[in-house]
C-alpha positions in Angstrom: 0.0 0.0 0.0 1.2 3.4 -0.9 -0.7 6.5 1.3 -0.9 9.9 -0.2 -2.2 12.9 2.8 -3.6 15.2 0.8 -6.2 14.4 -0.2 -5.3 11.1 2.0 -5.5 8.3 -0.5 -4.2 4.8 0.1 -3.0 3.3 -3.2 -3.4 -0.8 -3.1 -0.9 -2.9 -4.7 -2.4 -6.4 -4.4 -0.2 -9.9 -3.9 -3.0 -12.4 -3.9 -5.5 -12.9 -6.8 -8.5 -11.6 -3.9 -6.8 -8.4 -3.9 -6.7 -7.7 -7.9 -10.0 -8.8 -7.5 -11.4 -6.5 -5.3 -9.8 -3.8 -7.3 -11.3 -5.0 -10.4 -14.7 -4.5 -8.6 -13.9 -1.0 -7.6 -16.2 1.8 -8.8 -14.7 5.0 -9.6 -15.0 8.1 -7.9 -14.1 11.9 -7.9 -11.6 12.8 -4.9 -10.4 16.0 -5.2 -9.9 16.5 -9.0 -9.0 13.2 -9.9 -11.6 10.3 -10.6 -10.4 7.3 -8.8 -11.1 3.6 -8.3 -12.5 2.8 -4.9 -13.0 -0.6 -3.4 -16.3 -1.5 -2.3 -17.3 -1.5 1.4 -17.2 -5.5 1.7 -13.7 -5.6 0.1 -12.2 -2.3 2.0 -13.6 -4.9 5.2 -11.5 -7.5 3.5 -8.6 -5.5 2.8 -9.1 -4.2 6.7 -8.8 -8.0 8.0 -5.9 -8.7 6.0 -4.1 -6.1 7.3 -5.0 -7.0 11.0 -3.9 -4.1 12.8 -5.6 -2.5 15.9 -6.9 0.5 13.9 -7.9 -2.3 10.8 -10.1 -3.9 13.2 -11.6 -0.7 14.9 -12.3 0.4 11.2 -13.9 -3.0 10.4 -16.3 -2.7 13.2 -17.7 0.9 12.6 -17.8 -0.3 8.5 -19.8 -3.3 9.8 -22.2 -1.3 11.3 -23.6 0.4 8.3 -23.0 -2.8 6.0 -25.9 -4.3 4.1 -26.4 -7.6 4.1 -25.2 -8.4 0.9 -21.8 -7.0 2.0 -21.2 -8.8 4.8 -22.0 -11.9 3.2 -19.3 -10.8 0.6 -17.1 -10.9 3.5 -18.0 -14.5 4.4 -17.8 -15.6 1.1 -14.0 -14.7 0.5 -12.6 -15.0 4.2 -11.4 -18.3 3.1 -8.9 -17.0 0.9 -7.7 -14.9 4.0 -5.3 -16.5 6.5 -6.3 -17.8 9.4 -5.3 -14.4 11.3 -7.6 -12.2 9.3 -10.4 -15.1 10.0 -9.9 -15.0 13.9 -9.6 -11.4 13.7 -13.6 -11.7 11.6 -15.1 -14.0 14.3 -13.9 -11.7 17.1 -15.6 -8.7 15.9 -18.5 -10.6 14.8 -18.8 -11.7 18.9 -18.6 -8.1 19.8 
């Protein structure tokens, strides 16, 4: 990941196929003056758990809050393609 501040942009470089993936789904929006693809909600979540820090998972939490069904079911779908780090870190915030 490469992080820009202003405007603060995190630029994903993906390793595993679920990554290009989830970039390939990305719909594109304006930020600033520049129109730029942004991952949906469900795989931002994924990205979030893959990532596993302490500020990942207090992210995932509030995004999981004001997800739809359909996007947390995106989750579930592809958390098997996650290690098993980024799984235990799901089930935890799912028990909270």
């Amino acid at each position: 990941m490469i992080r820009f501040l202003d405007p603060e942009i995190d630029i994903v470089v993906g390793r595993h196929a679920w990554q290009s993936e989830a970039l390939s789904r990305a719909e594109e929006m304006t930020i600033g003056e520049r129109k730029l693809p942004v991952v949906t909600l469900g795989d931002l979540m994924l990205l979030k758990l893959d990532a596993g820090g302490y500020r990942d998972a207090a992210d995932v939490k509030m995004m999981l809050s004001g997800a739809s069904e359909a996007e947390i079911q995106h989750v579930t779908s592809l958390l098997l393609r996650l290690d098993e780090r980024a799984r235990q870190l799901w089930k935890e915030i799912q028990a909270t």
